[in-house]
C-alpha positions in Angstrom: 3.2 -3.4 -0.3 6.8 -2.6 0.7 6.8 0.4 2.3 3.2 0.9 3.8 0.2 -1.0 4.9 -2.9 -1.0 2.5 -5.0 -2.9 5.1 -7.3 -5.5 4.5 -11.0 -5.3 3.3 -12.3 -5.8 6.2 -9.8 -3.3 8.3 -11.6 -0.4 10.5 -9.4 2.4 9.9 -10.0 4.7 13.2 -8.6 8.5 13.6 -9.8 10.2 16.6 -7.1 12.3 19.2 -9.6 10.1 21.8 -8.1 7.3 22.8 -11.0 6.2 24.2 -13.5 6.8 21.8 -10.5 5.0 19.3 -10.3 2.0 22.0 -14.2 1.7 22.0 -14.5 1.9 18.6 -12.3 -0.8 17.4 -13.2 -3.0 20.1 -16.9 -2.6 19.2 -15.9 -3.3 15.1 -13.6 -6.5 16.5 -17.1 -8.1 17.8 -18.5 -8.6 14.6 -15.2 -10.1 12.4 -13.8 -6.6 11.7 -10.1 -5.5 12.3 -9.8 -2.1 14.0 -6.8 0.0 13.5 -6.7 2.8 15.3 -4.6 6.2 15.0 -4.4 9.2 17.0 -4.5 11.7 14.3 -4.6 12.1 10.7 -1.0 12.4 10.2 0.0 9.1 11.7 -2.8 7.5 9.6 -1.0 9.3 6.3 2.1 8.1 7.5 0.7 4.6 7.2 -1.4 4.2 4.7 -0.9 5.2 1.0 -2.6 5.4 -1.9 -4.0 1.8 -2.1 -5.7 1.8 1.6 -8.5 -0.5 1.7 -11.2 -1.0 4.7 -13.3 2.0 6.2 -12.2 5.3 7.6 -14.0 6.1 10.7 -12.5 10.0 11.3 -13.0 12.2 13.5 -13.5 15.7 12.3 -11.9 18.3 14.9 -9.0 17.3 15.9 -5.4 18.9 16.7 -3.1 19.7 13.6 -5.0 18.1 10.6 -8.3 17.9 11.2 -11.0 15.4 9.4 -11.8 17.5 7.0 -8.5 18.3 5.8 -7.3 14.9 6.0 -10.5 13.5 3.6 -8.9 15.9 0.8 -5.6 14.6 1.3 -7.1 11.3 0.5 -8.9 12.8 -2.5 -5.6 14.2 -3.6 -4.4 10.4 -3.7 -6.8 9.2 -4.8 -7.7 6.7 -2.2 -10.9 4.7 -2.3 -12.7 3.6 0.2 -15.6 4.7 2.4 -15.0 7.5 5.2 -17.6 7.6 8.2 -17.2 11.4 9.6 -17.8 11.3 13.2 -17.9 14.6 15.3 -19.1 16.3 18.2 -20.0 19.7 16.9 -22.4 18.1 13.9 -23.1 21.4 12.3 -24.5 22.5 9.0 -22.0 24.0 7.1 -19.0 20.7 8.4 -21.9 18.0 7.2 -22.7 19.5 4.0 -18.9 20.2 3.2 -17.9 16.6 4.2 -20.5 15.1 2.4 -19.5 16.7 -0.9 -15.6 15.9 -0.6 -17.4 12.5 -0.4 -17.8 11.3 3.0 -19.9 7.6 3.3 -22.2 9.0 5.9 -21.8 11.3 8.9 -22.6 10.3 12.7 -22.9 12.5 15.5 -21.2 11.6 18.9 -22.7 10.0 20.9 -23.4 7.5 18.2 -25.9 4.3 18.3 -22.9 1.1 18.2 -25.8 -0.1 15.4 -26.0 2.3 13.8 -22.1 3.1 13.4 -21.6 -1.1 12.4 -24.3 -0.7 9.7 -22.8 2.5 8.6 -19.9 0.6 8.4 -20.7 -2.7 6.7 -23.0 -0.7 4.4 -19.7 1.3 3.3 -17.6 -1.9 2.6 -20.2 -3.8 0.5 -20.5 -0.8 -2.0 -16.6 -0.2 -2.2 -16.4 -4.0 -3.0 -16.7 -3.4 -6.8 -14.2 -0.4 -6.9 -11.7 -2.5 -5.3 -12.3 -5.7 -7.5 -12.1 -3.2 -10.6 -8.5 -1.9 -9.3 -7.5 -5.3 -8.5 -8.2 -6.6 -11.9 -6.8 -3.4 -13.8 -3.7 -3.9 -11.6 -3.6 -7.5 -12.2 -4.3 -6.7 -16.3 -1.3 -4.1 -15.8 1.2 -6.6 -14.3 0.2 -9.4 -16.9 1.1 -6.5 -19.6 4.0 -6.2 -18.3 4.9 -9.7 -18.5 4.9 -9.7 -22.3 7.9 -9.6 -24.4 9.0 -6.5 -26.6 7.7 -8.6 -29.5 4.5 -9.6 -27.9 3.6 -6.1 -27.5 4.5 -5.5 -31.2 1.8 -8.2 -32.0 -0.4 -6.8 -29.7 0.0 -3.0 -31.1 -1.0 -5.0 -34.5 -3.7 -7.1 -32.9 -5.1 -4.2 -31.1 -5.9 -2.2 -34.8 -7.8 -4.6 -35.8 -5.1 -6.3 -38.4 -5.3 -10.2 -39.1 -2.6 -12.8 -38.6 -1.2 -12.7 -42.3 -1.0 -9.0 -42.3 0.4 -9.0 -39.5 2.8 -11.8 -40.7 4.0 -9.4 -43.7 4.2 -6.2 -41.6 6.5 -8.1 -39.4 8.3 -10.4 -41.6 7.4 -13.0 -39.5 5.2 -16.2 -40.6 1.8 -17.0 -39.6 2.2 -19.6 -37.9 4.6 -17.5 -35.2 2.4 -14.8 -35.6 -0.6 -17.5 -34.3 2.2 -18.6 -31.8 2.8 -15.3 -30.2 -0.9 -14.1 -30.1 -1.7 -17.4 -28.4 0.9 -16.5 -25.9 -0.5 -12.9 -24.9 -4.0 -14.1 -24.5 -2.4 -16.8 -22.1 -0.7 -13.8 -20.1 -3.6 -11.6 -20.4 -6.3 -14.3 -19.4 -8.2 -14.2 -22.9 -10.1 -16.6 -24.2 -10.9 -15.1 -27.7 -9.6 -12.0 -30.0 -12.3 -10.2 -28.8 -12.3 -10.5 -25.1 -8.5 -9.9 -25.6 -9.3 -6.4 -26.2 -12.4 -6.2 -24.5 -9.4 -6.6 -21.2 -7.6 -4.4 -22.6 -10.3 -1.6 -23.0 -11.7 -2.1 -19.7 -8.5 -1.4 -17.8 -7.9 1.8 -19.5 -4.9 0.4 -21.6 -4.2 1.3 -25.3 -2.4 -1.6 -26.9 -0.6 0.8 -29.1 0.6 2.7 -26.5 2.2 -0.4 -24.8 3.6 -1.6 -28.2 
C-alpha cells in the first residue's frame, strides 16, 4: 500500500472516543499475539485505512461525529472485509438488530468479559481467513494478467473459447509451434498446470479471458 495502511491479519482495529477503554483494549488483545491499533473516532480510522483493511474492528457505537453505526456502512460502501465487534454502553434493541444486519461479527455490551471479547475476536479472524485468501489470490491472478503481453492475451481470448492450438495457429497466422510457445508462457504467469485449470483460474477470479484479450 502507498498511501494507507491495510493492517495485518492479526491487527485489532480499535475505535472508541475512550481513551481508556481504547488503551485497555489493545493492551488486553497485545497479551495474546494480537496488534492493537487504536483510533479515537471513526473518521481518523477512515482516514487510515482503505478499502483493503485487514484484522478486526472492535467499534464503539455512540460516539461524537460519526458514530459506529454510521461508520460500519461506510465500510459496506467500500466494500471492506473483515469482522466488526460492536461494543456499546446503551445495548438496546433496535442498535443490536440494526448492527447486526449491516453485518456486524457479534455485539458486546460494556462492561464486557476480556474472554469473552478475545474469543469474539479470534473467532472473527478465523472465519474472515478464507475471504482474505480468496482476495489475495484474485488480486495475485489479476496482477499475473497483467503481466502478459498484448499477444498473450490474444492467445488467451482464443484459448479461453475453447479453440485448439492449430486453429488458433490459422486465426492468427502464427504456427503451432509459437502458438504452443505462447500458451506455455501464460500458464507459467498464471500458475497453471493444465488447459483446464488455466481457465478454471481464470473463472474463479471473476475474469473473462475475452475481455482481457
Amino acid at each position: 500500500m502507498n498511501k494507507k495502511s491495510r493492517g495485518g491479519r492479526t491487527t485489532v482495529h480499535v475505535v472508541d472516543d475512550n481513551s481508556a477503554v481504547r488503551d485497555a483494549i489493545c493492551w488486553l488483545v497485545e497479551q495474546v499475539g494480537l496488534e492493537g491499533k487504536p483510533y479515537p473516532s471513526a473518521q481518523d480510522f477512515l482516514d487510515q485505512c482503505d478499502e483493503g483493511c485487514r484484522g478486526c474492528l472492535v467499534l464503539d457505537i455512540r460516539m461524537p461525529g460519526m458514530s459506529g453505526l454510521e461508520l460500519q456502512d461506510r465500510l459496506q460502501g467500500m466494500g471492506v472485509h473483515m469482522p466488526v465487534i460492536i461494543i456499546t454502553g446503551h445495548g438496546d434493541v433496535p442498535i443490536t438488530v440494526r448492527a447486526m444486519k449491516a453485518g456486524a461479527f457479534e455485539f458486546l455490551q460494556k462492561p464486557f468479559n476480556d474472554q469473552e471479547l478475545l474469543d469474539s475476536i479470534q473467532a472473527g479472524l478465523d472465519r474472515y481467513t478464507a475471504v482474505w485468501n480468496k482476495q489475495d489470490e484474485e488480486e495475485e491472478l489479476r496482477a499475473n494478467m497483467a503481466s502478459l503481453t498484448p499477444r498473450e492475451r490474444d492467445v488467451l481470448a482464443h484459448l479461453g473459447l475453447g479453440k485448439p492450438n492449430k486453429l488458433i495457429a490459422y486465426e492468427m497466422d502464427l504456427s503451432v509451434r509459437t502458438v504452443e510457445g505462447y500458451r506455455a508462457k501464460i500458464m507459467n504467469k498464471l500458475g497453471a498446470r493444465t488447459i483446464g485449470e488455466l481457465m478454471q483460474i481464470v473463472l474463479d477470479a471473476g475474469l473473462d479471458s475475452r475481455e482481457n484479450a
